[in-house]
ROVEXVO-348841 format. One record per residue (C-alpha): z, y, x; residue in three letters; chain. Coordinates in Angstrom, 2 decimals. Layout:
BEGIN
z/y/x/fivo/vexnu
Z/Y/X/ALA/A .
...
# end
This chain:
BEGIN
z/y/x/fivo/vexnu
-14.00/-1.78/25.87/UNK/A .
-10.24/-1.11/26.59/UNK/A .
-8.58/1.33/23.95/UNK/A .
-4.98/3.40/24.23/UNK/A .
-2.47/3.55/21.80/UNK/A .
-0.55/7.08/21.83/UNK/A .
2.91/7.05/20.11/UNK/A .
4.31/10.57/19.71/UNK/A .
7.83/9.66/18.62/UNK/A .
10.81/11.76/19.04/UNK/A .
12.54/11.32/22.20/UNK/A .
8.93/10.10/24.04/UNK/A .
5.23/9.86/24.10/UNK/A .
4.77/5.50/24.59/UNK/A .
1.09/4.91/25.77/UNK/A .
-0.73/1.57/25.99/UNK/A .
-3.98/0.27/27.69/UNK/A .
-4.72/-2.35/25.83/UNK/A .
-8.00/-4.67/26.45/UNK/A .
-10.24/-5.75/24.08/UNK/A .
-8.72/-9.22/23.42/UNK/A .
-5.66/-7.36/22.65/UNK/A .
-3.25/-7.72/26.07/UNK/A .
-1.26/-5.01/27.32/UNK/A .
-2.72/-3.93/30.42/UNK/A .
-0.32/-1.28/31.08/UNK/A .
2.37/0.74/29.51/UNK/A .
3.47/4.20/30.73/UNK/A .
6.85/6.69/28.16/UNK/A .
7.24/9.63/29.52/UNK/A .
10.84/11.18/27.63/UNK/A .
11.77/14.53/26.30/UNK/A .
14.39/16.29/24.65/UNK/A .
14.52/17.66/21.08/UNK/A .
17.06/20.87/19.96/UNK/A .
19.75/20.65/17.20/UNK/A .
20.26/24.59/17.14/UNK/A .
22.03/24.36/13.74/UNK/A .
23.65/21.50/12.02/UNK/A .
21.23/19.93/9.97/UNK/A .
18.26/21.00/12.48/UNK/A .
16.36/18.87/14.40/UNK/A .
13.08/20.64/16.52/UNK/A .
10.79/20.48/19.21/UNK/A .
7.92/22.56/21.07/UNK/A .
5.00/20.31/20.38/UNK/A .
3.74/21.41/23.52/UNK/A .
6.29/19.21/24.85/UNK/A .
4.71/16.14/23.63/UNK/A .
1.39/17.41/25.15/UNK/A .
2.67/17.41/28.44/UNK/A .
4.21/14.37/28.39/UNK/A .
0.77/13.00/26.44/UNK/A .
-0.80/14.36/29.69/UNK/A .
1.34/12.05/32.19/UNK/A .
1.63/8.73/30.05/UNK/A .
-2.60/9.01/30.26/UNK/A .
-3.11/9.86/33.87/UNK/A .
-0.46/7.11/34.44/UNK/A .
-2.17/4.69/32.52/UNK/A .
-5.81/5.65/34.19/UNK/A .
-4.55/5.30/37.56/UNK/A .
-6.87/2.30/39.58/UNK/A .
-8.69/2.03/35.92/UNK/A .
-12.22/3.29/34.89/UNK/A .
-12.08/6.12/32.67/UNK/A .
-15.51/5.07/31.19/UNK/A .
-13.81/1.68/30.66/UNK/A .
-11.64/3.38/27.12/UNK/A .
-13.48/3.14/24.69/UNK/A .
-11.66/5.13/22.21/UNK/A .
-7.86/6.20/21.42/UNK/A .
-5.87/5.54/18.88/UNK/A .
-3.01/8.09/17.40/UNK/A .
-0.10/7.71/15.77/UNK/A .
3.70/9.43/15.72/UNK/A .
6.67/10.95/14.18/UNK/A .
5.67/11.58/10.46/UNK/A .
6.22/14.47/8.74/UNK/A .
6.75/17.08/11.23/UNK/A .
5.86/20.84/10.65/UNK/A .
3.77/21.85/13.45/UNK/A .
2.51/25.69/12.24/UNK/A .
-0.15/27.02/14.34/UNK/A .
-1.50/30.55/14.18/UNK/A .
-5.40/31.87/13.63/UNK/A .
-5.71/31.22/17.79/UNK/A .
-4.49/27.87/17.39/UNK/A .
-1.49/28.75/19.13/UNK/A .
2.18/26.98/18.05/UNK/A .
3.97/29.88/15.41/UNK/A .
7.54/28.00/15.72/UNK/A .
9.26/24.71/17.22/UNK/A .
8.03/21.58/14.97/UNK/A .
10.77/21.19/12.40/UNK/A .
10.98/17.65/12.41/UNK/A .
11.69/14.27/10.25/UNK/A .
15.31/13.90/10.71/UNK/A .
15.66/17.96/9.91/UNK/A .
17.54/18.21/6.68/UNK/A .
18.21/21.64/6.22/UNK/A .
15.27/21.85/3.30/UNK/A .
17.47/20.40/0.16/UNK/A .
17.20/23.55/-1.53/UNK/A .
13.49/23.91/-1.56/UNK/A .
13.23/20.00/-2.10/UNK/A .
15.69/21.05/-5.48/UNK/A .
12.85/24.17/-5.88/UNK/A .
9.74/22.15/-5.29/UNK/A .
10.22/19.70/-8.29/UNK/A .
11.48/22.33/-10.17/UNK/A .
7.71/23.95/-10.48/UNK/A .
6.03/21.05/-10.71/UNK/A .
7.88/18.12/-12.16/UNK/A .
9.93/15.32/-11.27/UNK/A .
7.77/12.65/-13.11/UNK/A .
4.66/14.76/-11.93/UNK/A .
5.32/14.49/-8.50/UNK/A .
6.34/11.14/-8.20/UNK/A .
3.16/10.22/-10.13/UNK/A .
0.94/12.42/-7.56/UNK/A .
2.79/11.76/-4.10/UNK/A .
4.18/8.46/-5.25/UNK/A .
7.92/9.62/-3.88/UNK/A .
10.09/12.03/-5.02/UNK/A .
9.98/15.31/-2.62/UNK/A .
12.82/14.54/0.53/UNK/A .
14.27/17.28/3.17/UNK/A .
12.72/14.99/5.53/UNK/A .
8.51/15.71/4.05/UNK/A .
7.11/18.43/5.31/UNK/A .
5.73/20.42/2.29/UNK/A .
9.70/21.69/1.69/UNK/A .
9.83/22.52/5.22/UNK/A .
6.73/25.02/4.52/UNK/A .
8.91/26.23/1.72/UNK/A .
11.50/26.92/3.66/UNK/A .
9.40/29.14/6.37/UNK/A .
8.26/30.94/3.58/UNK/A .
11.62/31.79/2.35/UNK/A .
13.28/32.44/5.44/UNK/A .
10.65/33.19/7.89/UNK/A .
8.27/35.20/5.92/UNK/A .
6.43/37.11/9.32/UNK/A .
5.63/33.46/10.65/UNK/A .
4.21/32.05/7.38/UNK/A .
2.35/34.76/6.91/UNK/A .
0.40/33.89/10.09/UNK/A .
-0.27/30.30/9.42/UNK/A .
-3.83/28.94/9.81/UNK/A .
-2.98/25.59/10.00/UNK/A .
-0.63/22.77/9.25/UNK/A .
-0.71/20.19/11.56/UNK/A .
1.65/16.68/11.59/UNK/A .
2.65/15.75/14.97/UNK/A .
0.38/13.59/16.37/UNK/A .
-2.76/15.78/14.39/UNK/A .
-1.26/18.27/17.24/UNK/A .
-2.44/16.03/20.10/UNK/A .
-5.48/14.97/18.46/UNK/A .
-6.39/18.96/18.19/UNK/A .
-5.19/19.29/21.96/UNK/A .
-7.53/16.75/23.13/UNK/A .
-10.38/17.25/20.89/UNK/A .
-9.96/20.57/19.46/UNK/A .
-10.33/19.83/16.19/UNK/A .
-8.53/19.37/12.74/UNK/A .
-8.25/16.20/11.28/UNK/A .
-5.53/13.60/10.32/UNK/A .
-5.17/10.11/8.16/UNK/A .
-4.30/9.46/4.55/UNK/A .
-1.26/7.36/5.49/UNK/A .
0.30/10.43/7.44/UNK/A .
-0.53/12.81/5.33/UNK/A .
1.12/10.28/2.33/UNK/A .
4.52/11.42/4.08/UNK/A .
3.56/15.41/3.49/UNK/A .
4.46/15.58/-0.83/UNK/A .
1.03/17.65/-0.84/UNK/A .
-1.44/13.96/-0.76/UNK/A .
-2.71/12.61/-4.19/UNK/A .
-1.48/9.11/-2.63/UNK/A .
-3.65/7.24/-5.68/UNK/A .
-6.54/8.83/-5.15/UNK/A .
-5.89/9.36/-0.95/UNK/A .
-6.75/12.74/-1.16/UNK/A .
-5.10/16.49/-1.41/UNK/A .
-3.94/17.51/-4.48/UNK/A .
-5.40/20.42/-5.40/UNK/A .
-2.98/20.75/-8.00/UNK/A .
0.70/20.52/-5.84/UNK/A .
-0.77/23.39/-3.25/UNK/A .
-1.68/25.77/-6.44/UNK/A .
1.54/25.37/-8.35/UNK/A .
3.05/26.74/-4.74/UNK/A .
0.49/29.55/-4.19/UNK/A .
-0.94/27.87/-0.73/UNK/A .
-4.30/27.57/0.91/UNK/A .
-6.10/23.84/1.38/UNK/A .
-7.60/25.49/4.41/UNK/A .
-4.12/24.89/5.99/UNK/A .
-4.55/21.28/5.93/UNK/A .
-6.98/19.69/8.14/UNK/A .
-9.58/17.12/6.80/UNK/A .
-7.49/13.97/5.92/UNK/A .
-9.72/10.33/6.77/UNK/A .
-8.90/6.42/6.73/UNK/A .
-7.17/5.25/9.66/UNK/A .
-9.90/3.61/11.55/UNK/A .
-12.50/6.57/11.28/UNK/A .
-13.44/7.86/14.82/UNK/A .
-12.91/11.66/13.83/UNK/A .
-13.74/13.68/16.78/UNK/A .
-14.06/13.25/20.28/UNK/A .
-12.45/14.08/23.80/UNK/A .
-13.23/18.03/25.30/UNK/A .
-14.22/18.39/28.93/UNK/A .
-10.76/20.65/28.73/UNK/A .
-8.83/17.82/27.63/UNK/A .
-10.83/15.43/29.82/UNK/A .
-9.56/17.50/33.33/UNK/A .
-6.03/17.40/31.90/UNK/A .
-5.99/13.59/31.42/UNK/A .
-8.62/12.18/33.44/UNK/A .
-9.95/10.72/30.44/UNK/A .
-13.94/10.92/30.00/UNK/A .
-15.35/13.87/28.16/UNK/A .
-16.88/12.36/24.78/UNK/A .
-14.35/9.42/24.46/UNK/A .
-13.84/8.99/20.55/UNK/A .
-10.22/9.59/19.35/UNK/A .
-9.84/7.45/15.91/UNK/A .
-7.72/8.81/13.02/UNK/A .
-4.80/6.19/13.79/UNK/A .
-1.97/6.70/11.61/UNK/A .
2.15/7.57/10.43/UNK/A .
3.92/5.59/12.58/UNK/A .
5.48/3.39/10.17/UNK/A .
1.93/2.44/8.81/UNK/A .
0.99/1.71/12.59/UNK/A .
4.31/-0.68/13.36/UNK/A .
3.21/-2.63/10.38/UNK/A .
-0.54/-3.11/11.41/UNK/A .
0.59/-3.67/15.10/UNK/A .
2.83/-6.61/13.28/UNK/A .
-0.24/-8.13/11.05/UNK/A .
0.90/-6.85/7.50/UNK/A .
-2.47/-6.31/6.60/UNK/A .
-2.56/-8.09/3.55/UNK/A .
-0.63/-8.43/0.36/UNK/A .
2.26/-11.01/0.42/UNK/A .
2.97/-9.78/4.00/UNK/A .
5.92/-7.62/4.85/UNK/A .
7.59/-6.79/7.51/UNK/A .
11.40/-5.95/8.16/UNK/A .
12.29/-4.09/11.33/UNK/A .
15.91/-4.24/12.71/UNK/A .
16.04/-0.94/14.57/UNK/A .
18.62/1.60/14.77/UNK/A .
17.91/2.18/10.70/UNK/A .
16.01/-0.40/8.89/UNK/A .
12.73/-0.63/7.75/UNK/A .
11.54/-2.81/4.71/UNK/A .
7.35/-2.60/4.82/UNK/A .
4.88/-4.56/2.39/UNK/A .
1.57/-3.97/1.94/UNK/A .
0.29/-3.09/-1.76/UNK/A .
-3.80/-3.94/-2.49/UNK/A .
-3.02/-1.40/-5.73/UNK/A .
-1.19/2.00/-5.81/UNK/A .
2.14/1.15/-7.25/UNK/A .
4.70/3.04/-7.93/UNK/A .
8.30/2.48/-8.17/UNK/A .
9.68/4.15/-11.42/UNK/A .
12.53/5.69/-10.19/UNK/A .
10.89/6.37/-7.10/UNK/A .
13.32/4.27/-4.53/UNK/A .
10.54/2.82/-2.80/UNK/A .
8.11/4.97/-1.11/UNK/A .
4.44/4.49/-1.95/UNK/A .
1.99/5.92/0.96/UNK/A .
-1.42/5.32/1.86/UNK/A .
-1.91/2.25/4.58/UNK/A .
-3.38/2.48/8.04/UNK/A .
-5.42/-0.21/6.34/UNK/A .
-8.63/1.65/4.71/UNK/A .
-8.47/1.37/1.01/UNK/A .
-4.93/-0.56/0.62/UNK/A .
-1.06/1.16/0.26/UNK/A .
1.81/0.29/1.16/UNK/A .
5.37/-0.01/-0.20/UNK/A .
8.63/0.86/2.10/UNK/A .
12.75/1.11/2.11/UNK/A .
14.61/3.07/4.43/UNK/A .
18.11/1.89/5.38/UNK/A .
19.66/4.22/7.46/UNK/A .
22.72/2.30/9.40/UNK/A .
20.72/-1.13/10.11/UNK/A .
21.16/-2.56/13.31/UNK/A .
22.79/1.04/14.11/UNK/A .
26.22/0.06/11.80/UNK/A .
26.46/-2.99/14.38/UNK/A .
26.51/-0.82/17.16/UNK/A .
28.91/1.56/15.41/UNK/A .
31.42/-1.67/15.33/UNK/A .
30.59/-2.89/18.56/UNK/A .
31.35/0.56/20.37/UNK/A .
34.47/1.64/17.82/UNK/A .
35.93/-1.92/17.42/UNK/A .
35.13/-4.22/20.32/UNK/A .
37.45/-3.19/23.12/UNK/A .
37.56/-5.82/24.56/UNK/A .
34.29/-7.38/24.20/UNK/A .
32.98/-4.28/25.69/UNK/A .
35.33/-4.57/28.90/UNK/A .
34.36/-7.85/29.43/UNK/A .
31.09/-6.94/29.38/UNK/A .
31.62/-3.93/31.73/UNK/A .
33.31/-6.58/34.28/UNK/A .
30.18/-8.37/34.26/UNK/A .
30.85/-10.97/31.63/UNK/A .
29.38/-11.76/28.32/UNK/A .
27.00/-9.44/25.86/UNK/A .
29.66/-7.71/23.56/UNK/A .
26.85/-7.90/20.92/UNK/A .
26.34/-11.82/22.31/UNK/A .
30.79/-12.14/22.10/UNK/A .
30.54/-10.66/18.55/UNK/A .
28.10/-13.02/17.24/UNK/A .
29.38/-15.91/18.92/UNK/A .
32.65/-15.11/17.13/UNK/A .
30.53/-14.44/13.94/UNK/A .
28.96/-18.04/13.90/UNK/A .
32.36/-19.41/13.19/UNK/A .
33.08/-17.58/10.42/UNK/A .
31.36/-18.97/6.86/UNK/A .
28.97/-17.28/4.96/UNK/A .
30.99/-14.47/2.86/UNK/A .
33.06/-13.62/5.74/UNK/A .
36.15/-15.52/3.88/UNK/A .
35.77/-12.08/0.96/UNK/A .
34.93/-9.51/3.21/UNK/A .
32.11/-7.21/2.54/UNK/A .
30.32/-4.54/4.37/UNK/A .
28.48/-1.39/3.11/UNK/A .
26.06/-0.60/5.39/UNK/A .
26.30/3.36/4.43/UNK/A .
27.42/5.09/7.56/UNK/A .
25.15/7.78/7.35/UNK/A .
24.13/7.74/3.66/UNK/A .
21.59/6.36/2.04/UNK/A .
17.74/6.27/1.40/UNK/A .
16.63/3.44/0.10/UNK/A .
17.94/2.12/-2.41/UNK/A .
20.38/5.11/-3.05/UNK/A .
19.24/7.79/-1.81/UNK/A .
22.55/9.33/-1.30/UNK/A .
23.59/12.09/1.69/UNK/A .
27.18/11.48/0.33/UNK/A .
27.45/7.27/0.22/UNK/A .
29.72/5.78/3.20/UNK/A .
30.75/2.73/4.81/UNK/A .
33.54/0.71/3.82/UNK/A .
35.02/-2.91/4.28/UNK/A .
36.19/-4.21/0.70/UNK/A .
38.15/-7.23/0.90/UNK/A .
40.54/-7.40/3.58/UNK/A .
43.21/-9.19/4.16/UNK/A .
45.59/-10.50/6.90/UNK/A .
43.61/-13.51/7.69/UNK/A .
40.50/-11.48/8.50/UNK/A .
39.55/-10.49/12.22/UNK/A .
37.19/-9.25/14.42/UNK/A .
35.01/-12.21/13.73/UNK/A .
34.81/-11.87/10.28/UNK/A .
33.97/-7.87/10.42/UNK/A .
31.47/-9.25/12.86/UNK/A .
29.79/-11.27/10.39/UNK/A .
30.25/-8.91/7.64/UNK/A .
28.82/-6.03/9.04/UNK/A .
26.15/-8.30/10.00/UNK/A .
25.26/-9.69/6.10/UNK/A .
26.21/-6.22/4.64/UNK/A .
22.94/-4.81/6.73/UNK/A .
21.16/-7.77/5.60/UNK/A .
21.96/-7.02/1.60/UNK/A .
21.03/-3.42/2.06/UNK/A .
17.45/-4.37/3.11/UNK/A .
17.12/-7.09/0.73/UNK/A .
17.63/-4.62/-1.97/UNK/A .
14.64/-2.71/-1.20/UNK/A .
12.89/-6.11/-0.94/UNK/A .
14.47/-6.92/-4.41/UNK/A .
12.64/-3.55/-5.62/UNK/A .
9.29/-4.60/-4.29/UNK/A .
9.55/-8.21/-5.84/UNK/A .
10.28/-6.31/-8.99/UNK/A .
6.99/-3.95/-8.74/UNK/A .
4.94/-8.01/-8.01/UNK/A .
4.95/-8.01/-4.53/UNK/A .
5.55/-11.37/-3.71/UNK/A .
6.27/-12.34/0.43/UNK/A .
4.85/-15.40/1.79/UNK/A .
6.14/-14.24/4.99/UNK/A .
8.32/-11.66/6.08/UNK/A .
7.86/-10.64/9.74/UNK/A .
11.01/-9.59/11.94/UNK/A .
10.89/-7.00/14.92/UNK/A .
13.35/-4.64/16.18/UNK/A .
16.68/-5.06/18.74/UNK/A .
18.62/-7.14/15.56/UNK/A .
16.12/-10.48/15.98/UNK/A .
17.55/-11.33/19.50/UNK/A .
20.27/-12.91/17.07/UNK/A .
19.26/-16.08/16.38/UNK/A .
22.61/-15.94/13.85/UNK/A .
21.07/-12.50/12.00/UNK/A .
17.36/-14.37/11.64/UNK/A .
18.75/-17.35/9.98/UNK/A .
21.20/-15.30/7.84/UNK/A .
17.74/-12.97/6.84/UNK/A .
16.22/-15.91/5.79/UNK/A .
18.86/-17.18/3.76/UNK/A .
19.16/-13.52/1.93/UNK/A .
15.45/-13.04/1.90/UNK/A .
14.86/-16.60/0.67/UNK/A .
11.90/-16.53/2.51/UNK/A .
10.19/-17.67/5.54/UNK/A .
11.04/-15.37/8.45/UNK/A .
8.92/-14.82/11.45/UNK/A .
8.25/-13.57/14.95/UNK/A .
5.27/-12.44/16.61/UNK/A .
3.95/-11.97/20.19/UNK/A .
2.93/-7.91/19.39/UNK/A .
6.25/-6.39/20.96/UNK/A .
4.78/-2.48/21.74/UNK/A .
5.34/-1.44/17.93/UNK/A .
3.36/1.52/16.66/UNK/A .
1.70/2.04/19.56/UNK/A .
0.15/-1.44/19.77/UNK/A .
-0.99/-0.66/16.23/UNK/A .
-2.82/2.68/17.11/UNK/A .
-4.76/0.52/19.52/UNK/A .
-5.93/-1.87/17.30/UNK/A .
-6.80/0.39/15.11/UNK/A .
-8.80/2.51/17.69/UNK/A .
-10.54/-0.94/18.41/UNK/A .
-12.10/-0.75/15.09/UNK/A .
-12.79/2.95/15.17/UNK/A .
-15.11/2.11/17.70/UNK/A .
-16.65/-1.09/16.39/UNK/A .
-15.02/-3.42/18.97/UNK/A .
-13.42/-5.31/15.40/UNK/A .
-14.63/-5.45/12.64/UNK/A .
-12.02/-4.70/10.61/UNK/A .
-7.89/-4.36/10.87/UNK/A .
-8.10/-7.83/9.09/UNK/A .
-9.68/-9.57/12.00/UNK/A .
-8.59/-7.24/14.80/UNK/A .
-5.22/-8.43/13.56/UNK/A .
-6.21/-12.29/13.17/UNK/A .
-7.38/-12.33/16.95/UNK/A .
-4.77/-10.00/18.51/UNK/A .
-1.04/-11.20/16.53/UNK/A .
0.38/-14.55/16.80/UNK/A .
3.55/-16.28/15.62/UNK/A .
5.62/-16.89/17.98/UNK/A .
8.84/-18.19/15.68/UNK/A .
9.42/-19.34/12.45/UNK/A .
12.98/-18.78/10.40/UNK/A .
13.23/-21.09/6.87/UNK/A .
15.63/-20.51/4.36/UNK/A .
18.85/-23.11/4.83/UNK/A .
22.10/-24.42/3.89/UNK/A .
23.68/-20.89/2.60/UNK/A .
20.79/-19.75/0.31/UNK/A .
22.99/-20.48/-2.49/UNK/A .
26.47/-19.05/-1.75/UNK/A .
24.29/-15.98/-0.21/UNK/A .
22.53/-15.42/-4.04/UNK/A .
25.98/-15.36/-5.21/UNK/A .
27.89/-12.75/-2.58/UNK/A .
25.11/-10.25/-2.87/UNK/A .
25.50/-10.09/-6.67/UNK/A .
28.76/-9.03/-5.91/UNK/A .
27.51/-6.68/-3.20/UNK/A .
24.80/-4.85/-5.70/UNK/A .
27.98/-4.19/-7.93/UNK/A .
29.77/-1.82/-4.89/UNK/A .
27.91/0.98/-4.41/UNK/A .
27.87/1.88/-8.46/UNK/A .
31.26/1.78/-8.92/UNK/A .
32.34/3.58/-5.72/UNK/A .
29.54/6.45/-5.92/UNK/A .
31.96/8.70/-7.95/UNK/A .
34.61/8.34/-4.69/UNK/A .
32.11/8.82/-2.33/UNK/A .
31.07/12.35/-3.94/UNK/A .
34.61/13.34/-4.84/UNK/A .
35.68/12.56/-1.35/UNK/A .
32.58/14.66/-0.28/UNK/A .
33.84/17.32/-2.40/UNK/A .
37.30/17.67/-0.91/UNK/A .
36.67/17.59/2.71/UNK/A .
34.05/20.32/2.27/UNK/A .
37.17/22.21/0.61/UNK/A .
39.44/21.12/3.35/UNK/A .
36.67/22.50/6.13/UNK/A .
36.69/26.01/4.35/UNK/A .
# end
């Protein structure tokens, strides 16, 4: 039996037909917009993301069988605060991941109920971006609307009740809500008393591969899907990148090169990092967790030089010449490891992981006359590369050790980048053939919800291949040495960034 993969991420819905072997059969991302209507805010109807759920399935079923999908897999945007009144209808636009306006109620949450507490519960410290201080803040500042909530839904939990009807949604999801007993994959009791809330707000929270309800004859006319076709629990959408790249068992992790950067490993034990810099969740893989470091400006601070620096690279480009990422790196290749004293903090847009700092920003320390474009190139390039081996550095601390560390994202067309990751990471780097992300993983994992694998193990064994392999080489060495100058940056400069925050907030009034 075929399965689909639903991603509900934030500018599109990406669906995938996938067969039972594993191939893409057909791929169908319907767009949408999502409002800003404050600074700081970042929403969306969710019924949005139902109509465009609608479209990328009919799309997807056109000249196929219905009866031939055997089950669908979800996974999205994590931890979005879709409210929904007694009538199931939507109270408010979702306030979404990349909303920050909650710091106060993040500030007010650990207040009543501990720092060390929470971090021992949830396994991260509470962030604007979880939802449970986005509750907070509708109950401070929209009091008529949370006093009509029946339930709290994530986003894709949404589209699950919109095509089943029902309430339901995975432990590694709900890991990303501060209201999850993460050790013991459960709700804790405990974190929705100390706020005065009702568990009957949260739906029933499974492992990913559990086949928790099934498709309405509603749902069924709207998609042209068959009435009684089993949607599995699926899960966050970092948890189903990972699985959809094989990190499905300890000593795997994955690094993806996207517009921020991801650093993902998968933990057999619930581990905790003291300070909490890592972020400990529930996997999509029942019974296992999983480890991950956010970096903010990954392959995103490249782009930020490429469009602010290279003029001319991006003319020539325009006239129909060379890539001005290709011209970049091709002028980066020349330039030796270090960048000739030039280093790059990665911090454009703050920092998560392992700072996590609104106020931290980017900076070239080092330069001199003899540095140019090429050597920017290449330090923008290995500062990226530092700032997501210190979250790996954190993880080898906690005894995760990598045999292999799988690459994805826009950053591993660079042949230059992978070899410099390996070098950094001293570790084996890798490719493999799944290319559809989170998406792809939602599938697989359907394919177990409905017994077509075994397990995500062996679903992952027969689906994912290596397509590339990176080794460590030459610059191992002089690359232990730079980023031990690197680590030393951000501490001494984190007094200057805040200052500096201080006095242009003065400045704007």
């Amino acid at each position: 039996m075929n399965t689909i993969g639903l991603d509900i991420g934030t500018s599109s819905v990406k669906a995938l037909l996938v067969s039972p072997t594993g191939e893409v059969v057909k791929v169908s991302s319907p767009e949408y917009p999502f409002q800003t209507p404050k600074p700081l805010w970042a929403e969306t109807n969710p019924d949005v993301w139902w109509e465009a759920t609608q479209q990328a399935i009919r799309s997807l079923l056109e000249n196929t069988d219905p009866e031939s999908v055997g089950g669908i897999g979800l996974t999205g945007q994590m931890h979005g605060l879709v409210a929904l009144d007694v009538k199931g209808d939507v109270l408010r636009p979702c306030i979404m991941w990349n909303d920050q306006r909650s710091f106060a109620e993040c500030e007010e949450m650990t207040s009543i109920i501990g720092k060390d507490e929470i971090l021992r519960i949830t396994g991260n410290p509470v962030l604007a971006g979880f939802t449970a201080p986005k509750i907070l803040w509708v109950q401070k500042n929209e009091p008529e609307i949370f006093s009509r909530i029946d339930k709290i839904l994530l986003p894709k939990d949404y589209i699950r009740y919109k095509l089943t009807g029902e309430f339901f949604t995975d432990v590694s999801d709900a890991s990303g809500m501060s209201l999850l007993n993460v050790g013991e994959r459960m709700w804790s009791q405990d974190i929705i008393d100390s706020l005065g809330w009702k568990r009957q707000w949260l739906p029933e929270v499974s492992e990913s591969t559990e086949a928790t309800s099934l498709v309405s004859s509603s749902a069924a006319e709207l998609t042209g899907l068959a009435q009684g076709t089993p949607v599995i629990a699926g899960g966050g959408d970092c948890a189903a990148q990972a699985v959809g790249s094989s990190i499905v068992e300890e000593g795997k992790v994955s690094v993806t090169l996207g517009t921020s950067g991801v650093v993902f490993a998968q933990s057999d034990e619930y581990r905790v990092e003291p300070e909490g810099k890592l972020h400990s969740f529930c996997h999509a893989v029942p019974g296992k967790w999983h480890m991950m470091g956010v970096m903010l400006s990954a392959a995103g601070s490249f782009q930020w030089f490429k469009n602010q620096l290279a003029v001319e690279e991006s003319r020539i480009e325009e006239a129909g010449g060379l890539n001005a990422y290709d011209n970049l790196t091709s002028q980066a290749t020349k330039i030796k490891p270090g960048s000739e004293g030039c280093i790059f903090l990665p911090y454009l847009s703050g920092e998560r992981t392992p700072y996590p700092d609104p106020h931290a920003r980017g900076a070239f320390i080092g330069l001199s006359l003899r540095h140019g474009l090429g050597h920017m190139a290449r330090s923008v390039l290995e500062g990226v590369s530092f700032g997501l081996n210190d979250s790996l550095t954190l993880m080898r601390n906690l005894g995760i050790n990598p045999s292999d560390i799988i690459l994805s994202g826009g950053g591993t067309h660079s042949t230059l980048w992978k070899q410099m990751l390996a070098d950094i990471f001293q570790s084996n780097c890798a490719l493999v053939n799944a290319k559809e992300g989170a998406a792809y993983g939602a599938a697989l994992l359907a394919s177990v919800g409905i017994g077509v694998q075994e397990s995500v193990e062996n679903a992952s064994k027969e689906w994912i291949r290596e397509t590339e392999k990176i080794q460590p080489g030459e610059n191992l060495s002089s690359y232990s040495k730079i980023y031990s100058h690197y680590r030393k940056l951000y501490p001494s400069l984190k007094d200057h960034f805040h200052s500096m925050a201080q006095v242009m907030e003065e400045a704007e009034g």
